[in-house]
C-alpha positions as CSV (number, residue, x, y, z in Angstrom):
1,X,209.5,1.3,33.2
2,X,211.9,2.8,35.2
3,X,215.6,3.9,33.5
4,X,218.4,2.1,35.6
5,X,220.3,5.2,35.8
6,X,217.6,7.5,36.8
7,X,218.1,7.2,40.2
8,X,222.2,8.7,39.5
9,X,223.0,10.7,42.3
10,X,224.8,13.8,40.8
11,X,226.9,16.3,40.7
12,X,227.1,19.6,39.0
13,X,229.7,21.8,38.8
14,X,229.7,25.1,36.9
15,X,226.9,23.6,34.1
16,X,228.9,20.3,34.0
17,X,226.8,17.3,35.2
18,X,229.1,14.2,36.6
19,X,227.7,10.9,38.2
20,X,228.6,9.1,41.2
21,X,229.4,5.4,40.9
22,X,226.9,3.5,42.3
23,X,229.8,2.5,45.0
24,X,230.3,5.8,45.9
25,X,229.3,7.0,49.4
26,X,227.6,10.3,48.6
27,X,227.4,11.7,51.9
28,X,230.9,11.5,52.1
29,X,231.5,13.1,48.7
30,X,229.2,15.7,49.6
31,X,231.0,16.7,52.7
32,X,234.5,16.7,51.1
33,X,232.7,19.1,48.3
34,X,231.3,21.6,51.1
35,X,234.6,21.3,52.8
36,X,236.6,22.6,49.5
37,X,234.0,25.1,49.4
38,X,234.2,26.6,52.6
39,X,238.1,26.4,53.0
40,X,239.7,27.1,49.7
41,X,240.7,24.2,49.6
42,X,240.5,21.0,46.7
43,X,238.0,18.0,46.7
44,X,238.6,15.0,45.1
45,X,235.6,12.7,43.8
46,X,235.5,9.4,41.7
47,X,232.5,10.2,39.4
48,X,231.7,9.1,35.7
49,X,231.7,10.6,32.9
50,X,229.3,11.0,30.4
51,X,230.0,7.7,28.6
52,X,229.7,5.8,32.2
53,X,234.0,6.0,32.3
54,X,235.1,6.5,35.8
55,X,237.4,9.4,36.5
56,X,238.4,11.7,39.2
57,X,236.8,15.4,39.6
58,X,239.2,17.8,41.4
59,X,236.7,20.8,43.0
60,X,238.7,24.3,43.2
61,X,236.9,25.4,46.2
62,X,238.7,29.0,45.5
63,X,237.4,29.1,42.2
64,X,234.9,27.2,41.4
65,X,231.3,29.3,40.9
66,X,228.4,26.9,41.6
67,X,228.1,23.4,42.7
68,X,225.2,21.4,42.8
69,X,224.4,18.5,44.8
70,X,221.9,16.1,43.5
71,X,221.3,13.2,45.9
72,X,218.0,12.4,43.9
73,X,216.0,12.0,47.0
74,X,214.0,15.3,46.6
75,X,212.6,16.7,42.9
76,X,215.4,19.4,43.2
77,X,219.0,19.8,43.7
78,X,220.6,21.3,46.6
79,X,222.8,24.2,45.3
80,X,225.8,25.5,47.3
81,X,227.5,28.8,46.0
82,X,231.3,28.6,46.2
């Protein structure tokens, strides 16, 4: 049987593991993410938390160390160094 949320796409940032809402449009999230990354600049994502709550994740793309992006369509996560 199949867990509903194992199909959670993902996002990690600096060991911290945050999930889209199932209305999120990842490839959009994803962008903004890469974006912060490669300017400096700050993303803002709706993501829940670990108790399913949703909440906003602001991405330091100055500071933040590692990100990873896990769409769940491959075994393993893309990782993009900030």
């Amino acid at each position: 049987m199949t867990n509903e949320h194992s199909l959670d796409k993902q996002i990690i940032v600096d060991g911290s593991a945050w999930t889209l809402p199932k209305e999120s449009d990842a490839v959009k999230a994803f962008q903004e993410i890469e974006t912060a990354l490669d300017k400096d600049s700050i993303a803002r994502v709706a993501v829940l938390d670990a108790h399913r709550r949703r909440v906003d994740l602001l991405i330091n793309g100055a500071t933040v160390g590692t990100v990873v992006l896990d769409a769940c369509v491959d075994p393993r996560p893309t990782e993009t160094s900030g």
